[in-house]
C-alpha positions in Angstrom: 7.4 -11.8 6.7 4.9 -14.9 6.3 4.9 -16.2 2.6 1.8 -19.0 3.8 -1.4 -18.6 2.4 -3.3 -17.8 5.3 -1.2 -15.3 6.4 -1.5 -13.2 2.4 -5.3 -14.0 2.8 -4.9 -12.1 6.4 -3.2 -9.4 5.0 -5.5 -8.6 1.2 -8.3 -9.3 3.5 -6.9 -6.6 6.1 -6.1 -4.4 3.5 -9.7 -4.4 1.6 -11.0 -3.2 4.8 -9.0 -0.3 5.5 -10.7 3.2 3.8 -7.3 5.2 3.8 -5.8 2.5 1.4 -6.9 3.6 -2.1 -4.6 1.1 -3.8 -2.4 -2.0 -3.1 -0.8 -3.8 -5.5 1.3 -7.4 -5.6 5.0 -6.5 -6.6 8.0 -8.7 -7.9 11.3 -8.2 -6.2 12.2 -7.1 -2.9 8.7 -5.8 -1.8 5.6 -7.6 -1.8 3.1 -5.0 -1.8 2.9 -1.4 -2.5 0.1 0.7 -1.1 -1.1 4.3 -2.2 -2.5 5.5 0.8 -4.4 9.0 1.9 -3.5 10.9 4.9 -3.9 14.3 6.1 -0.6 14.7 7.5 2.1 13.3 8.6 0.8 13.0 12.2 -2.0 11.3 10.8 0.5 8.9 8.4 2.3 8.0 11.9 -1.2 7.5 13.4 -2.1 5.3 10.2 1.1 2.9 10.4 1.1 2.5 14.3 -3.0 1.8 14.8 -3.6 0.5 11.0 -0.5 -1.5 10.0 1.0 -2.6 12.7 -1.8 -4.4 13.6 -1.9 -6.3 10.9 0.4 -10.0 11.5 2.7 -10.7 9.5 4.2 -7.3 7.9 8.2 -7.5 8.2 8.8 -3.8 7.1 7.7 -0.9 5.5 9.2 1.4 3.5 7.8 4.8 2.8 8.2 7.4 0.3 5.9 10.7 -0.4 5.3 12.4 -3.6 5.9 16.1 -2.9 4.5 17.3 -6.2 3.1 16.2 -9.4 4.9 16.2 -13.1 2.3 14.3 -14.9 -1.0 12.3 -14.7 -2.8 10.4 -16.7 -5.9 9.7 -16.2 -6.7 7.6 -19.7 -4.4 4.7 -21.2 -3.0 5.5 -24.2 -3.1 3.6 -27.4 -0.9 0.9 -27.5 0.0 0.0 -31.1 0.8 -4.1 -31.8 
């Protein structure tokens, strides 16, 4: 919602601090952020948004999705040939 740079420093500041948020990462387009976080449920992802998130100023929306199974992960970078 708020594009200043307090509000951003806010908000990474925010985000550093909460445990259940393993990753956030800036994003071009219509998002600004994406975060990867860890729940034990969905009681506990509502929990997370309405106590964690929402108290956070500035967030406009949030859009979630949940991986329901995994096809492949890498866990090393391949080699990237010039």
């Amino acid at each position: 919602e708020l594009h200043n740079r307090d509000a951003i420093e806010e908000f990474e500041t925010r985000v550093r601090l909460i445990d259940q948020i393993l990753d956030c990462y800036m994003l071009t387009g219509s998002a600004d952020y994406l975060l990867r976080v860890l729940v034990a449920s969905l009681q506990d992802y509502e929990a997370f948004v309405r106590h964690r998130l929402h108290g956070i100023r500035g967030i406009a929306s949030i859009d979630s999705s949940f991986a329901y199974g995994t096809i492949k992960r890498a866990t090393v970078f391949p080699r990237v040939d010039p």
